[in-house]
C-alpha positions as CSV (number, residue, x, y, z in Angstrom):
1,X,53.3,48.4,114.7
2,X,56.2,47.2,112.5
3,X,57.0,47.7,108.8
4,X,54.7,46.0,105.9
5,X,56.7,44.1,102.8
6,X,57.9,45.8,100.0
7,X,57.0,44.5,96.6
8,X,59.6,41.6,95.6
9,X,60.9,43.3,92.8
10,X,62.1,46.2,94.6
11,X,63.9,44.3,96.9
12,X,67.8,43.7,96.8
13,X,70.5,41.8,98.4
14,X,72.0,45.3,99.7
15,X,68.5,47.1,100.6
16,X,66.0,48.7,98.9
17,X,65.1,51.3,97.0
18,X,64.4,55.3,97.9
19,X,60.7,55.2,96.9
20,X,60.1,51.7,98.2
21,X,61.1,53.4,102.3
22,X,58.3,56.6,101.6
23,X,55.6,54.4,100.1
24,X,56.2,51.8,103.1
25,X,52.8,51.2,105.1
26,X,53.3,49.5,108.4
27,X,51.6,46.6,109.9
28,X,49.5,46.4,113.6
29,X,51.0,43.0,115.8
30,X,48.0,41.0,114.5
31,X,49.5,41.3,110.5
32,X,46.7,43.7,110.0
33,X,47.5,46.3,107.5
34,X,47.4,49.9,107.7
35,X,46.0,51.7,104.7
36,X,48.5,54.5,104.3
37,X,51.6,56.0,106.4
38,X,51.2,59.3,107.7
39,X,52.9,62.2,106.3
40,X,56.2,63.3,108.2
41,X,57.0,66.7,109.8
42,X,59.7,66.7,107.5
43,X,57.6,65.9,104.6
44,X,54.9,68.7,105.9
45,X,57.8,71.4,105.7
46,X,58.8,70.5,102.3
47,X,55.7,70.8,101.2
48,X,54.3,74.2,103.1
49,X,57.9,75.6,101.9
50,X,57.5,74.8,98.1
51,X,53.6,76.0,98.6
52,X,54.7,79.5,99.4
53,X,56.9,79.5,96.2
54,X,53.7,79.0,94.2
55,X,51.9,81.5,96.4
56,X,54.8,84.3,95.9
57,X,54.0,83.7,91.7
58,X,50.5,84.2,91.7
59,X,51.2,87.2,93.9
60,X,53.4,89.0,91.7
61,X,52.7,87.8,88.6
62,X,48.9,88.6,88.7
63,X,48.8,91.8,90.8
64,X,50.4,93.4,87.9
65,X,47.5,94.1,86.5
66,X,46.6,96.2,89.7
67,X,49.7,97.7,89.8
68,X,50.5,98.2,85.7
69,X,48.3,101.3,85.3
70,X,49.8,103.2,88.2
71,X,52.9,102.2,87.5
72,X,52.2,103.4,83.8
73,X,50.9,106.7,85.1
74,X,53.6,107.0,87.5
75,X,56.8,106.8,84.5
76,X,54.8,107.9,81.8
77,X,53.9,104.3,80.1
78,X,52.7,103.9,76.8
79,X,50.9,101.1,75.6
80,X,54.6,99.6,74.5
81,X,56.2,100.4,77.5
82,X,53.3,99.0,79.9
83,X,53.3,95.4,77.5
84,X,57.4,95.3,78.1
85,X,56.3,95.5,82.2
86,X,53.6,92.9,82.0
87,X,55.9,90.9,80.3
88,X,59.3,91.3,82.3
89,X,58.7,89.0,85.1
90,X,57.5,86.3,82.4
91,X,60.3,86.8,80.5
92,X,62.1,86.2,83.8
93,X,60.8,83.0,84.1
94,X,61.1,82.0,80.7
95,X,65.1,82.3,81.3
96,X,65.1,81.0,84.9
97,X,62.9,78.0,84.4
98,X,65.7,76.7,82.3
99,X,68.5,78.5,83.1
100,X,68.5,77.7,86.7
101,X,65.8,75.3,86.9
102,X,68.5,72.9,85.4
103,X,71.0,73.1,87.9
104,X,68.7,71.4,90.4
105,X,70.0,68.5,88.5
106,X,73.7,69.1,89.2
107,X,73.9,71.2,92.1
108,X,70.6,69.7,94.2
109,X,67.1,70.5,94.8
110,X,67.5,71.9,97.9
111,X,70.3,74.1,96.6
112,X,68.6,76.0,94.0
113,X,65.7,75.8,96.5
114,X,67.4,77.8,98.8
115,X,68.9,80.5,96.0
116,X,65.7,81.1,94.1
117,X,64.3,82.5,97.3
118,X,67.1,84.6,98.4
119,X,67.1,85.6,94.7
120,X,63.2,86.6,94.6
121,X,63.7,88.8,97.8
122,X,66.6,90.6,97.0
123,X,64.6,91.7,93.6
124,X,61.6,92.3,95.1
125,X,63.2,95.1,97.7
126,X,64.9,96.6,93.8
127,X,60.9,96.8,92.7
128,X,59.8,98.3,95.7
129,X,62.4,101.4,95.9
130,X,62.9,101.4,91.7
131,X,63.1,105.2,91.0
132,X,62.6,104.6,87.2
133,X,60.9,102.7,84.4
134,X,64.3,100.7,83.8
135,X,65.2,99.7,87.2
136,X,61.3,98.2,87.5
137,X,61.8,96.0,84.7
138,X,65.0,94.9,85.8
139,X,64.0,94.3,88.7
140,X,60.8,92.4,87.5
141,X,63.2,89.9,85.0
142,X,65.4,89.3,88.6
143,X,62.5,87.9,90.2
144,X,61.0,86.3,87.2
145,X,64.1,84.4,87.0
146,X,63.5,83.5,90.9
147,X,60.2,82.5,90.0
148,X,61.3,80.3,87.1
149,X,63.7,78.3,89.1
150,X,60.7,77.9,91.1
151,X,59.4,75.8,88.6
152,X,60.9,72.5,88.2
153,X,62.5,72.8,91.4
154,X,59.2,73.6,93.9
155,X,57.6,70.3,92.0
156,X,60.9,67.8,92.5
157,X,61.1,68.5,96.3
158,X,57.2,67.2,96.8
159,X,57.2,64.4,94.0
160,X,60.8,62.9,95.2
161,X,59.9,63.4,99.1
162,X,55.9,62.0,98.2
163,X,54.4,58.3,98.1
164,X,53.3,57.3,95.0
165,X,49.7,57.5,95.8
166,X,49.5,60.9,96.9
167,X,52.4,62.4,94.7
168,X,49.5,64.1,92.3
169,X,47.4,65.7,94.9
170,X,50.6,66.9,96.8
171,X,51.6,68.8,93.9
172,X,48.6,70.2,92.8
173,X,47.4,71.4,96.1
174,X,50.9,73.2,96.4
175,X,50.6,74.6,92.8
176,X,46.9,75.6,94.1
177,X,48.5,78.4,96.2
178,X,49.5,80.1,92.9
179,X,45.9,81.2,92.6
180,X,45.0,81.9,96.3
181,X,48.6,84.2,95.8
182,X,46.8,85.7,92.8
183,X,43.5,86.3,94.5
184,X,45.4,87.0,98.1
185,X,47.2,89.6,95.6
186,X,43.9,91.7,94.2
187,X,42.9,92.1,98.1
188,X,45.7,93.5,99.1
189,X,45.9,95.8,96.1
190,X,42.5,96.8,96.7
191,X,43.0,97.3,100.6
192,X,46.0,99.0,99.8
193,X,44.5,101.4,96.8
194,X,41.3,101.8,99.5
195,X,43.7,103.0,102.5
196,X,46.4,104.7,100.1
197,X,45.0,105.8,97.3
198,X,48.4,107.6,96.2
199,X,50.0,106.6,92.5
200,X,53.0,105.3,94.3
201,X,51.1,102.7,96.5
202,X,51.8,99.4,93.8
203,X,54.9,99.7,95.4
204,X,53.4,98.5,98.6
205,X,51.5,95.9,96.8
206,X,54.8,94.5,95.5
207,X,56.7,95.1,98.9
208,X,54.1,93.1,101.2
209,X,55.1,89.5,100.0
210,X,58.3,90.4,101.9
211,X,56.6,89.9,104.8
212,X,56.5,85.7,103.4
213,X,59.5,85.5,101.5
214,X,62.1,86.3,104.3
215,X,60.9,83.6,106.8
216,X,60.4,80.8,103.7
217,X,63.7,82.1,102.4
218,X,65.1,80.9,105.9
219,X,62.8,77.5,106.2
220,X,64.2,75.9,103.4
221,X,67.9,75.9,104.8
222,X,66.5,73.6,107.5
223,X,65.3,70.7,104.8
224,X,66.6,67.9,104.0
225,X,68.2,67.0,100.3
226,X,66.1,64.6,97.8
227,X,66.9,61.5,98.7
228,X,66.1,59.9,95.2
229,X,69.0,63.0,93.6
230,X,71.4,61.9,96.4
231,X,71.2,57.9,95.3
232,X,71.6,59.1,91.8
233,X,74.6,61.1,92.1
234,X,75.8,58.1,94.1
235,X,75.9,59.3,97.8
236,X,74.7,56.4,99.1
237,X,75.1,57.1,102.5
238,X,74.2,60.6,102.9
239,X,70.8,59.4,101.0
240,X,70.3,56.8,103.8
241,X,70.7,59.5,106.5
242,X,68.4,62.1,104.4
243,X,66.1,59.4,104.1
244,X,66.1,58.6,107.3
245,X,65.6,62.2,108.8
246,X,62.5,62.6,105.6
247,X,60.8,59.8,107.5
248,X,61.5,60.3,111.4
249,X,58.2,59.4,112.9
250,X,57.2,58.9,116.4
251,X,56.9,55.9,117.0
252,X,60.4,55.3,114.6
253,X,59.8,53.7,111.2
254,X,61.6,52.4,108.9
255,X,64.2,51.9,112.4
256,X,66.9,51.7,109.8
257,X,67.4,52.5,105.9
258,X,69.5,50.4,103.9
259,X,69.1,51.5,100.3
260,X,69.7,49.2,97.0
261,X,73.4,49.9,96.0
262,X,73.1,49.2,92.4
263,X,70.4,52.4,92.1
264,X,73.6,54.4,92.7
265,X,75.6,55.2,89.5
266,X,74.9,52.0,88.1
267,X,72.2,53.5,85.4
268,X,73.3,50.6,82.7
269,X,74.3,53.0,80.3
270,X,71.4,55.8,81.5
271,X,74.4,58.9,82.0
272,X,74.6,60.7,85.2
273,X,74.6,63.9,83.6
274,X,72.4,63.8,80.0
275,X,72.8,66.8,77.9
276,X,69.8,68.9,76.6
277,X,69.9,67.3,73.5
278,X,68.6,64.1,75.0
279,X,64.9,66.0,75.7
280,X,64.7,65.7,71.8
281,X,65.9,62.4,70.8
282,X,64.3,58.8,71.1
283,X,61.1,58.2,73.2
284,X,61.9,61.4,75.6
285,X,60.8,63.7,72.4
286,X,57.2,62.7,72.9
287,X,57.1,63.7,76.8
288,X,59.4,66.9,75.6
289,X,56.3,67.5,73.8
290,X,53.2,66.5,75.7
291,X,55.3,68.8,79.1
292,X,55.9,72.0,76.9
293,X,53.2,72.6,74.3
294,X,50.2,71.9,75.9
295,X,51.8,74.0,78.7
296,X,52.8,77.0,76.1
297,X,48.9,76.8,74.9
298,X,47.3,77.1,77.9
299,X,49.5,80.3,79.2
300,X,48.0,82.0,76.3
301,X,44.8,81.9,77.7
302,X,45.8,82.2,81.5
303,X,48.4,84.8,81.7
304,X,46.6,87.3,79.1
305,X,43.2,86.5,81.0
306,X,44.4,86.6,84.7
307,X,46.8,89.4,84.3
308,X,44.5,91.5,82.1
309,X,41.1,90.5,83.7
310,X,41.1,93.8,85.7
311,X,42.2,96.0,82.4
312,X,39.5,94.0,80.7
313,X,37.2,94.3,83.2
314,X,37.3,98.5,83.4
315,X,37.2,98.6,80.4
316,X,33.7,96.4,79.3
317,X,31.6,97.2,82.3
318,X,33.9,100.6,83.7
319,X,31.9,103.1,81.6
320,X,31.7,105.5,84.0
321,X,35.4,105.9,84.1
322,X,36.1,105.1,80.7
323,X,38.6,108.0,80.4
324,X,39.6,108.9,83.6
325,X,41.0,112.6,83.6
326,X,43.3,112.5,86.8
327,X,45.1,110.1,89.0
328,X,42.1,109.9,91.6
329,X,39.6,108.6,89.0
330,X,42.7,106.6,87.8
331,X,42.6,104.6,91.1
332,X,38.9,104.6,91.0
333,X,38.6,102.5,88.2
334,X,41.2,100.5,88.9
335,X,39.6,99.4,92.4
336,X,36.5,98.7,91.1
337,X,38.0,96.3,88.3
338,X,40.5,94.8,90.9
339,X,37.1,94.2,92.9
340,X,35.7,92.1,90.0
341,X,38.7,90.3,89.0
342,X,38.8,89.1,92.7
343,X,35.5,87.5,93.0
344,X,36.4,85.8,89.6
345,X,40.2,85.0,91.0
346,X,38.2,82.6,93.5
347,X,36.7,80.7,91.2
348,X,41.2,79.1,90.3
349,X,40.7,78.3,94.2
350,X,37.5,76.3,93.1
351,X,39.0,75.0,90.3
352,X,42.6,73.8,92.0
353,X,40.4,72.2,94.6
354,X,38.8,70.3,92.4
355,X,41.8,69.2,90.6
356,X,43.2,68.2,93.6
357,X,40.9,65.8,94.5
358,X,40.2,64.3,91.0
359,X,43.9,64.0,89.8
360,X,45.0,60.5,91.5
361,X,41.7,58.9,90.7
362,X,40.6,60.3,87.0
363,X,44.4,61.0,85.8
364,X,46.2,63.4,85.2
365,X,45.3,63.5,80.8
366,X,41.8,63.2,81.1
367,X,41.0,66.5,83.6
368,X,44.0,68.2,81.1
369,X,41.3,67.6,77.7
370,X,38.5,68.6,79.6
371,X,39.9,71.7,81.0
372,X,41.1,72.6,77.7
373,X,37.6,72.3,76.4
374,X,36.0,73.8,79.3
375,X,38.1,77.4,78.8
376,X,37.5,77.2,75.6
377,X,34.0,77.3,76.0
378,X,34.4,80.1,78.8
379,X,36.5,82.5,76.5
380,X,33.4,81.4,73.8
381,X,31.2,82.8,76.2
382,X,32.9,86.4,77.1
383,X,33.5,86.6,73.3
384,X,29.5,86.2,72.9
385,X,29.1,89.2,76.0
386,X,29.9,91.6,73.3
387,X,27.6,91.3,70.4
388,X,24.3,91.5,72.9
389,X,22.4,93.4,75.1
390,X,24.2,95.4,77.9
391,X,22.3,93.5,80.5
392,X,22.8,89.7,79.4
393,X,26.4,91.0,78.6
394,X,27.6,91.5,81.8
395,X,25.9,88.2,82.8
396,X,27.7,86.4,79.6
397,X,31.2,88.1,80.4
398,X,31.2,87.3,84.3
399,X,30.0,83.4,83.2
400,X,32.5,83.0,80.6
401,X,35.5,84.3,82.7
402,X,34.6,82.2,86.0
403,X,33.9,78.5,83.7
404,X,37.4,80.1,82.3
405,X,39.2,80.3,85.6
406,X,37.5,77.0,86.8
407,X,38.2,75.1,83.8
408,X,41.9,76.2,83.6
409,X,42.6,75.0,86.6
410,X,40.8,72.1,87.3
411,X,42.5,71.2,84.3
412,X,45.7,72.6,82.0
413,X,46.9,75.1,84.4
414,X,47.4,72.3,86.9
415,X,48.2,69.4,84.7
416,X,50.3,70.9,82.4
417,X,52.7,71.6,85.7
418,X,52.0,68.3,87.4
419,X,53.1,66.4,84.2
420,X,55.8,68.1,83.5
421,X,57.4,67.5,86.6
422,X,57.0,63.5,86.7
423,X,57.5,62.4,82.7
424,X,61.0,62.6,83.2
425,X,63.7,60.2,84.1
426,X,65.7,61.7,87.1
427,X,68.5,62.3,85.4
428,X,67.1,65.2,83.2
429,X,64.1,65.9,85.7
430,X,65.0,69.4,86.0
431,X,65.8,70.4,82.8
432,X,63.3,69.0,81.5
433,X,60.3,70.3,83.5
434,X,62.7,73.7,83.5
435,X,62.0,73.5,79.6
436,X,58.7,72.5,79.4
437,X,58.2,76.0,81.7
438,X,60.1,77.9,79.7
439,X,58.6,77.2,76.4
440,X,55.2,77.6,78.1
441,X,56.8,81.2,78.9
442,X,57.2,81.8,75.7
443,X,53.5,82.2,75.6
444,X,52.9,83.9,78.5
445,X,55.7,86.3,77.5
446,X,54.4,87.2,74.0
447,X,50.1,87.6,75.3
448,X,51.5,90.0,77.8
449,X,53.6,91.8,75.5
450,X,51.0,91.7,72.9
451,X,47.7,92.3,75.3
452,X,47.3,95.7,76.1
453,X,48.3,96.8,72.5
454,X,46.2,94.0,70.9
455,X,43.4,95.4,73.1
456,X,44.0,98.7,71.6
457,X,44.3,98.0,67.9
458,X,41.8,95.5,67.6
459,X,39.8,94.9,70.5
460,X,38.9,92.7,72.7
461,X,36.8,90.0,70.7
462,X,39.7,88.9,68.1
463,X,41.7,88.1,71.2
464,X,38.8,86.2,72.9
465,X,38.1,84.1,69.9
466,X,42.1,83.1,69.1
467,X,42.1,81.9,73.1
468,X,39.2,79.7,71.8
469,X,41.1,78.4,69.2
470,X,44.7,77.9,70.8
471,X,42.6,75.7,73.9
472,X,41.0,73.5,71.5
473,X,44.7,73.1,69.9
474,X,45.6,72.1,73.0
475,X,43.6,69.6,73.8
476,X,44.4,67.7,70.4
477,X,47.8,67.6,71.1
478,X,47.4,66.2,75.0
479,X,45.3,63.4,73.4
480,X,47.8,63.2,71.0
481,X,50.9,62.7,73.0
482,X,48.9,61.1,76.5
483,X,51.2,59.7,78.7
484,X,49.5,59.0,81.7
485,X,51.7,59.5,84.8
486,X,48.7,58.7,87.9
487,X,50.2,56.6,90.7
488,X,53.6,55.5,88.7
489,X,56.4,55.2,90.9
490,X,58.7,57.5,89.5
491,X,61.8,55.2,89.7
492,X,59.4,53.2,87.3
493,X,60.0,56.0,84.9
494,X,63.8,55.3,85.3
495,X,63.5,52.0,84.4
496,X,61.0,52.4,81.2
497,X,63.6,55.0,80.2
498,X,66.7,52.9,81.0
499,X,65.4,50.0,79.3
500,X,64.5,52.0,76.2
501,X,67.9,53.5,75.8
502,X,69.4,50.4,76.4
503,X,67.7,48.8,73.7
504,X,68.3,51.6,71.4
505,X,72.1,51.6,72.3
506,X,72.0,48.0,71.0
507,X,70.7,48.6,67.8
């Protein structure tokens, strides 16, 4: 078997090109093609590493809504107090997704691949043993900001380590394991709340993705560095060796990497290190804007539905607990909403599945207006649950939460981070899928802030029928702003970008 051509214009005196090596398909004696490469060992570990990043998020971030009314039973929580929890570790990612999210781009992926993890386990243990409200909110913004480096830099290891034609699916079925860590997270809480029924057992819920994090924390010191940020910054020969070692095979090929010399430093007046100010200027503005507010819309809808869906839940079909008058009914009512909200959980497995298969071949904008019109319709749905009778209600609410959870992610939840991570040139790659996160925080921060006193002052269908509203919003400005990113090799992004700047240098 021997190595297929590369497309002429990717090829160059001195070699060729990152990309061109990892899309490569090889050839049988007879010239016959084969239809795709396999995927590496190397590129496998990447992959499964990042995966467990996404897993860790859905993990903590959604089991707080198991864990919030213990934890607000435990310190004494008001409504203000238990909003400020719910909306720590999102706050934490709001900073980190930016904050160190952008560093990827000076220090390295697989440096801030490496910290982020060591960061998220050393916060997790403060969580576990915090002894006050203070020291759990601290320690929920530490591994927020774990979680937000997580962000741009989870997505940059797969799409720069990915061929072309896969890149999407690669992604999205990484970012999948967000929601089988949410759903992964409710059946632990339960099992733990059925086996321990003790106020102090979210502490266990927290403590168990330990168990992960330590092993993955150690994983990803054994990968090897982007090979497209390595040509960038101009190591040309520590990329040929990381490319090399990215695509070991057995039998060997490519037998030898020799990589285009003018991709390195030579950006034609594209800068090695562009400031932040260059997300809002020129064409980049209108992917600043397609990556961040579509994103910012959606985690409205998903963070105060996923992390609420339990609270929500005990309270609209939990009648029988509706006041519970001591810690054991406490724990009660919270199992019997956690068992709800993970049979509807299952349904952002469904949905991510879905997404998975359908993002390379209908593109990426497309399943984002859909899904944003589909969770509209959802939240329509559960708003509708409450002004009829008690028996179609429960049928309406349980129908409009699971075409909600679907919808999301077969669609904004998924694309929103998918697109956000490949609309970039590489020079601002990080920083600017670290903003487009953090603005999307923004979001997330302020429904869980706002959620459980909303939820107290003026109930649950207001909320519902705004989260109708802000999806349809969204969906107007993805059509708005489309770019569609499906299949593009991303060092054609460069390019477009480089050739735009150029021209508006000249003028």
């Amino acid at each position: 078997m021997t190595s297929d051509s590369t497309p002429p214009r990717r090829r160059g005196v001195a070699g060729r090109t990152v990309q061109d090596y990892i899309d490569e398909t090889p050839l049988w004696a007879d010239a016959t093609p084969v239809d795709h490469a396999p995927i590496t060992q190397m590129q496998w570990l990447i992959w499964g590493l990042a995966a467990a990043g996404k897993f860790f998020e859905g993990m903590v971030v959604f089991t707080t809504g198991v864990a919030l009314p213990l934890m607000g039973k435990e310190f004494g929580l008001g409504a203000t107090e238990q909003g400020v929890v719910a909306a720590s570790s999102l706050f934490g990612i709001l900073i980190g997704a930016s904050a160190l999210g952008g560093l990827a781009d000076r220090y390295g992926r697989k440096q801030m691949f490496i910290v982020e993890m060591a960061l998220f386990c050393i916060f997790t243990t403060a969580l576990a043993l915090s002894s006050s409200y203070a020291v759990a909110v601290a320690a929920l913004l530490g591994i927020g900001l774990a979680l937000g480096c997580d962000y741009p830099t989870a997505h940059l290891m797969i799409s720069e380590s990915m061929p072309s034609r896969i890149r999407g699916r690669m992604v999205l079925a990484a970012f999948g394991f967000q929601a089988v860590g949410g759903l992964a997270g409710t059946a632990v809480g339960f099992l733990i709340l059925f086996e321990n029924p003790d106020i102090g057992a979210w502490r266990w819920i927290y403590a168990s993705t330990l168990v992960l994090a330590v092993p993955v924390t150690i994983g990803r010191c054994f990968i090897v560095q982007s090979p497209l940020w390595l040509m960038f910054r101009g190591r040309v020969a520590q990329a040929q060796a990381a490319t090399q070692r990215l695509l070991l095979r057995a039998p060997p090929y490519p037998k030898k990497v020799v990589l285009h010399r003018l991709q390195a430093g030579d950006k034609r007046g594209y800068p090695q290190r562009a400031s932040w100010s260059a997300l809002f200027r020129g064409t980049i503005l209108r992917r600043t804007i397609l990556a961040s507010v579509p994103w910012f819309l959606q985690d409205l809808g998903t963070y105060g539905i996923g992390m609420f869906t339990p609270t929500i839940l005990a309270a609209l079909i939990g009648a029988s607990i509706d006041h519970p008058r001591n810690a054991a009914e406490l724990i009660q009512r919270d199992i019997l909403a956690t068992k709800g909200a993970a049979f509807i959980d299952v349904l952002l497995i469904v949905g991510i599945v879905f997404a998975v298969l359908l993002t390379d071949r209908v593109g990426r904008i497309r399943l984002q207006i859909l899904g944003f019109i589909g969770c509209a319709v959802g939240l329509l749905l559960a708003a509708l649950s409450l002004h009829v009778g008690a028996m179609l209600s429960g049928v309406l609410l349980f129908a409009g939460f699971m075409v909600f959870s679907f919808m999301t992610n077969i669609g904004p939840n998924a694309m929103t981070y998918l697109i956000a991570g490949e609309v970039f040139p590489i020079s601002i790659r990080g920083a600017g899928a670290g903003f487009a996160a953090s603005f999307a925080k923004i979001g997330a921060v302020l429904t869980a802030f706002l959620f459980p006193i909303l939820l107290k002052d003026i109930g649950t269908d207001p909320l519902l029928l705004t989260l109708v509203g802000t999806s349809l919003v969204g969906a107007l400005v993805t059509w708005r702003y489309a770019i569609e990113t499906k299949g593009i090799n991303l060092e054609d992004i460069d390019d477009k970008e480089m050739a735009a700047n150029g021209a508006g240098g000249a003028r």
